[in-house]
N, C-alpha and C positions, 0 to 999 in steps of 0.2 A: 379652356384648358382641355386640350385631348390627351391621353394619357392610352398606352399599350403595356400590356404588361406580357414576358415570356419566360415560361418557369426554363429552371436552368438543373442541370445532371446533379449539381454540387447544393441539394435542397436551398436553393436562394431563385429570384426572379428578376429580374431586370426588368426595369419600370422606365417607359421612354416620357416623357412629359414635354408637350409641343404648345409651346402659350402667344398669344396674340403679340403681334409686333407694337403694338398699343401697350401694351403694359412691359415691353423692353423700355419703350419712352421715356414712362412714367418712372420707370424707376431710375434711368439715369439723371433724370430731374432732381430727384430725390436725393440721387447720393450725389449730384453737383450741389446741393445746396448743403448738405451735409459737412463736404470739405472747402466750402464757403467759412460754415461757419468756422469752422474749428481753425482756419489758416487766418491769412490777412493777406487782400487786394487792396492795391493803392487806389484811392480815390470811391472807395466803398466803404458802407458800416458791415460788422459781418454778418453773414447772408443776403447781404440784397445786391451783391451784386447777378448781373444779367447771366444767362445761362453762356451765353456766345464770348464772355469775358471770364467764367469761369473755366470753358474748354481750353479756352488761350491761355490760362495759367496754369492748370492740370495735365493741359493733354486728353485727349479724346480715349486713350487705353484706359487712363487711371481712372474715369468716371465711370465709363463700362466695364470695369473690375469691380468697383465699388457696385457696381447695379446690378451685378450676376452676384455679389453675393448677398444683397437683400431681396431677391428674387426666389436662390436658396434655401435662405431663411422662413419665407412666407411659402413658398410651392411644396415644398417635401412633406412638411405637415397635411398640409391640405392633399398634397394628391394622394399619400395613404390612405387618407379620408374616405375619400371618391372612389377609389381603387379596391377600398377594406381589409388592406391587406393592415395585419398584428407581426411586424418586426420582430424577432427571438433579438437581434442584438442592432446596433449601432447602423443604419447601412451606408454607402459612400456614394459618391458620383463618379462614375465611371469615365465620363467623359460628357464634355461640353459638343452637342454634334452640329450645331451652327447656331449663329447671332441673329440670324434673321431667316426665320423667326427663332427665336430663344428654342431652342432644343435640347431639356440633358437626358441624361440616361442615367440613372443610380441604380444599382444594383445594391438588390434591399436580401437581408439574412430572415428565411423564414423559422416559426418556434419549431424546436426537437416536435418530435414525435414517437410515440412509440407505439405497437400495437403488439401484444404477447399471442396473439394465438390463443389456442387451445391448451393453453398449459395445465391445465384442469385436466387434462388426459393422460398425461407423463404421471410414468409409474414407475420407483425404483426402490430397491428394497435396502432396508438399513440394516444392516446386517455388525453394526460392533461387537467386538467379542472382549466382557471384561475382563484384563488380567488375572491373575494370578499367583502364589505362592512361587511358583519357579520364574517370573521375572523380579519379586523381590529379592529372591537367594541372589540372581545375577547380579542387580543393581548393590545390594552389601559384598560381592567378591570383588566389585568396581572399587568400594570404598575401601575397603582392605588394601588392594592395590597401591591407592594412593596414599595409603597412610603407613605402607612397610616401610619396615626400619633393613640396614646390613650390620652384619656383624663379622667376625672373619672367623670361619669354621675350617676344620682338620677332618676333608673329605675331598673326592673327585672334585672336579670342575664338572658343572651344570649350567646348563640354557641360564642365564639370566643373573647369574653371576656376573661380579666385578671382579678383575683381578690386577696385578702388576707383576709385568715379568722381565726379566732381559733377552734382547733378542740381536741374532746377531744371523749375518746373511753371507756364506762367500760362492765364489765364484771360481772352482778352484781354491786355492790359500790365498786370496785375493778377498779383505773384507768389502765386500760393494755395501752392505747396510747393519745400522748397529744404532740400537735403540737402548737407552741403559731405563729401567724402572719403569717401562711405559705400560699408562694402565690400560686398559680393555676390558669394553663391557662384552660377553660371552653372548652371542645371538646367531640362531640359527638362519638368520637371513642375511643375506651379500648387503652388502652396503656401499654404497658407491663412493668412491675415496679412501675404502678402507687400506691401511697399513700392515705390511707391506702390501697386501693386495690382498682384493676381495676375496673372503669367504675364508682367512686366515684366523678369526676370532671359532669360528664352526671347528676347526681341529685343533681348538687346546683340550677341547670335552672328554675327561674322564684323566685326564693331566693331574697330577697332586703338587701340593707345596714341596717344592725343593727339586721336583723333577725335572728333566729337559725333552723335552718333545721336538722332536726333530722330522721333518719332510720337503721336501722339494717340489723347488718350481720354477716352470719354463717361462717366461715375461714376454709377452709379445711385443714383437719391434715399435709399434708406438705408442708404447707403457709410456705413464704421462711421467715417471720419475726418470729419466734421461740416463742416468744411470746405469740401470736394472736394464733398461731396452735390448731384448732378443739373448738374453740370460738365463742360463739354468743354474737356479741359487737353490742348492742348500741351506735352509732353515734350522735356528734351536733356540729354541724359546723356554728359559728356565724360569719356572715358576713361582716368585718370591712372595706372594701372598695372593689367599681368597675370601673376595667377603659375599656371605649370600646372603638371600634378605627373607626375612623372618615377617609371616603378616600377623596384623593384631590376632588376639582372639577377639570374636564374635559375644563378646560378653557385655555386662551391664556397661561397665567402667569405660569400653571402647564406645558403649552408645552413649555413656556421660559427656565423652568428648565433644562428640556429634551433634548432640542434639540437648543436651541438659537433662534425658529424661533416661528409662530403661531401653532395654533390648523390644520388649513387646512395643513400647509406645514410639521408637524408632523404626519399627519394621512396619507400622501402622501410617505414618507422617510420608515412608518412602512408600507406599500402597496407595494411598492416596494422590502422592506427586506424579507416578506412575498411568494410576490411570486416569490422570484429570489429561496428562501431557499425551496418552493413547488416544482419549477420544477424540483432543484436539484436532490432533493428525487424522483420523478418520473422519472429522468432519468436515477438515480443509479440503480431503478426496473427496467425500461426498457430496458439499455443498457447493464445488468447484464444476462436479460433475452433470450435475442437476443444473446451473445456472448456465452450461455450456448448451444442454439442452433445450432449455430457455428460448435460448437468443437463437439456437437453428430452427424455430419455428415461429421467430417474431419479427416484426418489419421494424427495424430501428432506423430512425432518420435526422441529421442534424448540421446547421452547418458548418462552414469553415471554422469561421470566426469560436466557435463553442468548441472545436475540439485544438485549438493555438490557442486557447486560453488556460484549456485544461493541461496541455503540453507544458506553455508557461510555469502552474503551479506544481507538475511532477519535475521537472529542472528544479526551483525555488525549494522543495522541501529534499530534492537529493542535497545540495548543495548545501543547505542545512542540519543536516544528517552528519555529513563530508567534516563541516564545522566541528560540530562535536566530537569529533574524534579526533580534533586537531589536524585536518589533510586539508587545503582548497584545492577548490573545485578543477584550476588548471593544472594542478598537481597529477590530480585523480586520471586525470583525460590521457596524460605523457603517461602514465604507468600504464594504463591501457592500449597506447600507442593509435589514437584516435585522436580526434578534432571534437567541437561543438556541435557542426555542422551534421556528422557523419552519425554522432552520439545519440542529437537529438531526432534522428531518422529513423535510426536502430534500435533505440532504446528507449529514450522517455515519449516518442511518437507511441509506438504497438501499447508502454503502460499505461498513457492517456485514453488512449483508445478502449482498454479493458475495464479502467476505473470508470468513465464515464458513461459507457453502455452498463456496465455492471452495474451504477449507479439509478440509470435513468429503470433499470427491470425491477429493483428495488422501490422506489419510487411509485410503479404501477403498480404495483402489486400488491404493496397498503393500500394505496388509493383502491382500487377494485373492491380488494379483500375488508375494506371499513377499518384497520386498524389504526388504535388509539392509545398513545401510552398514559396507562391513568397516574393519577397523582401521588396516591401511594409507592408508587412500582419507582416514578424517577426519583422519589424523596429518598426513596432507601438506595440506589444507583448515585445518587450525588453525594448521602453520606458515606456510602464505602468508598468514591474516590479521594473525599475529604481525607475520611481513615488514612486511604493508602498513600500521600502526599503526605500526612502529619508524619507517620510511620519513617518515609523516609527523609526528612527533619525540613520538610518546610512550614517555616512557621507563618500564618499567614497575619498576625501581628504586628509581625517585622517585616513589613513590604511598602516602599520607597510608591509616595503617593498619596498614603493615609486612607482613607475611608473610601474614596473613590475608586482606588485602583483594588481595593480588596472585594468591592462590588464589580468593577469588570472584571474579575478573575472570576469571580460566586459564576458570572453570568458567562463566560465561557465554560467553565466545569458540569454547568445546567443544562446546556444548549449540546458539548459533546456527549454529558448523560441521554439527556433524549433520542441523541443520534443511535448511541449503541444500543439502546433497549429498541430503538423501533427497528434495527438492523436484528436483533437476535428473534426480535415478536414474526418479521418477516421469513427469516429463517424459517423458524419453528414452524410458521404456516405453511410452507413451498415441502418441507419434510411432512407434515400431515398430507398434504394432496398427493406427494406423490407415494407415500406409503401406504394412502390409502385408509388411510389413522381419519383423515381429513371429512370422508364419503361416508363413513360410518356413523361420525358425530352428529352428521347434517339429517341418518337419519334419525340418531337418536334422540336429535333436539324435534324432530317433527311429530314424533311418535309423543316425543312426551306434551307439545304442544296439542297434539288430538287430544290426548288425554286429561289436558289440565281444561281443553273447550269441552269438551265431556263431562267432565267434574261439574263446571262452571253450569252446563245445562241441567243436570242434576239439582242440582242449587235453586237455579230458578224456579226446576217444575216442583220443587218442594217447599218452596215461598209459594208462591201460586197453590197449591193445595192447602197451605195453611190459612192462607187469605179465605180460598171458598170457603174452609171450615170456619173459619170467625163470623164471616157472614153470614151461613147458612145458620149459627148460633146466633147469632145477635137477630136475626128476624125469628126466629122461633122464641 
């Protein structure tokens, strides 16, 4: 068996494998007595009949197919073997390059690789800044907001008012437009489609009930109401009612609504939500930015095959996603005005590409770094997912399967636990090295290690004194 092997741009190598025309033979021998047996020749038991009787029933293709592919079978293994090359996935035959002598060529996927660099030098400083009293006031002006009531007040018209008025448009004594009771909300912003036309709700402001506010306007010739087109309409707009909207007060009873509890212990649950959901955010910028840094000084490498599988599974969980919202997937593709093809080029390609790298620097990074999630840490990780499943009412009881299926759920729940504790343990260590948190500890653990070998020498030479003094007593 000769065998060449030549690395290729796309980390894979093509393995050319050039074998004795002796064991082409042998193996078409092999697989004519194979389809020997399994068929039926007249005037034979099966298998015995003659090889020159079996080609004449077969065909000379069909024996030499059957023999290239128990050639296959036995050569690929073996010539990794020889070769020592460790496959990352599945590899193929590229091509059959002749019969005589047996020549293929497969082109084999080598393992990912990754090398980080010096990442142990990257320094960036974390700088969160914890909220505050004045983004709580914001976030309860939000809730106010959403919980104003209207009522109908005997004052101007203001921003944000509702009102209903009559409105009547002509043209000369020509009515071109006439709206009877039409309400309108009062905003200081044009609105596109507004009636009769934009920026018409902006001058009812300062209008009172029962009044007519009246003003004019030019329509340019291809005003979308056909009508009105290249018109200079007088306007009057009497105003038959105003409702403005009143927000709660900031009191216990508004926080009973909210939250079941007081004003203090509501401003404390929204302080908390606040800055769990800030540092979130800062930490997606930070650890976004840092892992970008990562990867421009580390040599990632992996092949095809590893990043189409990985494309594969970013497709499968959009489309799952897609599911749950009640859309498919080809639904999704025509609203975006895109194909599969174009999609998975543009979009689930570059996310495969980012999770998988983003993955594999994770990956090295425990590994290097020694980390370990201990037993305690996922015990209490798997029961706050438990918690947070029960919380939102799955019962796991009541799951179609019985006992088996409740242990493969336990065993998914345990296995995504470990995932995200050794993602946030990684985390947390890539923020120590680069803040520098990291350098300090390393020396602080050595210094204390001198110290406890110190201690420890101490120790001995005062066992050791104590010994001479026993014995220097015991002979006296």
């Amino acid at each position: 068996m000769k065998i060449e092997t030549t690395p290729r741009e796309d980390h894979q190598i093509t393995m050319t494998v050039e074998l004795d025309q002796e064991r082409m033979d042998i193996a078409k021998k092999r697989a004519a007595r194979q389809m020997a047996k399994r068929g039926k020749i007249a005037g034979f038991r099966p298998g015995k009949a003659p090889y020159s009787v079996i080609v004449q029933n077969y065909g000379e293709q069909a024996i030499v197919e059957s023999a290239v592919d128990i050639l296959l079978e036995e050569v690929y293994p073996q010539a990794l073997e020889e070769a020592k090359l460790e496959p990352g996935a599945q590899g193929s035959l590229e091509e059959m390059e002749s019969l005589v002598p047996p020549k293929f060529v497969f082109v084999i996927p080598l393992k990912s690789e990754i090398d980080l660099g010096d990442y142990h030098s990257i320094r960036m400083d974390y700088k969160f800044v914890e909220t505050g009293e004045a983004e709580v006031d914001a976030k309860l002006a939000e809730l106010q907001e959403m919980y104003k009531n209207t009522e109908e007040v005997e004052r101007p018209i203001e921003e944000g008012d509702y009102i209903k008025a009559d409105i009547i448009g002509k043209d000369g004594d020509e009515v071109v437009y006439e709206m009877e009771d039409q309400p309108i909300f009062i905003t200081a912003d044009k609105r596109e489609g507004e009636k009769p036309f934009e920026g018409f709700a902006k001058k009812l402001v300062g209008a009172s009930v029962g009044e007519s506010k009246k003003m004019t306007k030019t329509h340019a010739k291809d005003d979308e109401d056909e009508k009105l087109q290249g018109l200079k309409v007088k306007y009057s707009a009497k105003i038959l009612v105003v409702h403005g909207t009143k927000l709660p007060e900031l009191d216990d009873e508004f926080a009973q609504k909210l939250s079941g509890g007081t004003m203090e212990e509501l401003r404390k649950i929204i302080a908390e939500d606040i800055a769990k959901e800030a540092r979130s955010e800062y930490d997606d910028e930070f650890y976004t930015e840092l892992i970008d840094k990562i990867k421009e000084g580390a040599t990632i490498k992996y092949p095809p095959q590893v990043l189409a599988e990985q494309t594969k599974y970013v497709l499968e969980d959009i489309k799952q996603r897609l599911s749950q919202q009640g859309m498919e997937f080809e639904a999704y593709l025509k609203m975006q005005e895109t194909d599969l093809e174009k999609f998975t080029e543009e979009e689930a390609r570059p996310a495969a590409i980012k999770q998988l790298e983003r993955g594999m620097i994770f990956d090295e990074v425990a590994d290097k770094e020694k980390l370990e999630v201990q037993e305690e840490d996922l015990n209490t990780e798997f029961n706050q997912a438990i918690s947070g499943l029960t919380s939102q009412g799955f019962d796991f009881n009541n799951i179609k399967g019985g006992q088996r299926a409740q242990k493969d759920i336990a065993n998914n729940i345990a296995q995504q636990s470990a995932a995200q504790l050794m993602t946030r343990m990684t985390l947390e260590r890539l923020k120590d090295i680069a803040t520098g948190d990291f350098a300090k500890a390393e020396k602080e653990a050595a210094k204390a290690a001198k110290e406890a070998e110190k201690a420890e020498k101490e120790v001995e030479k005062t066992e050791e004194v104590a010994k001479t003094e026993k014995k220097e007593e015991a002979s006296e």
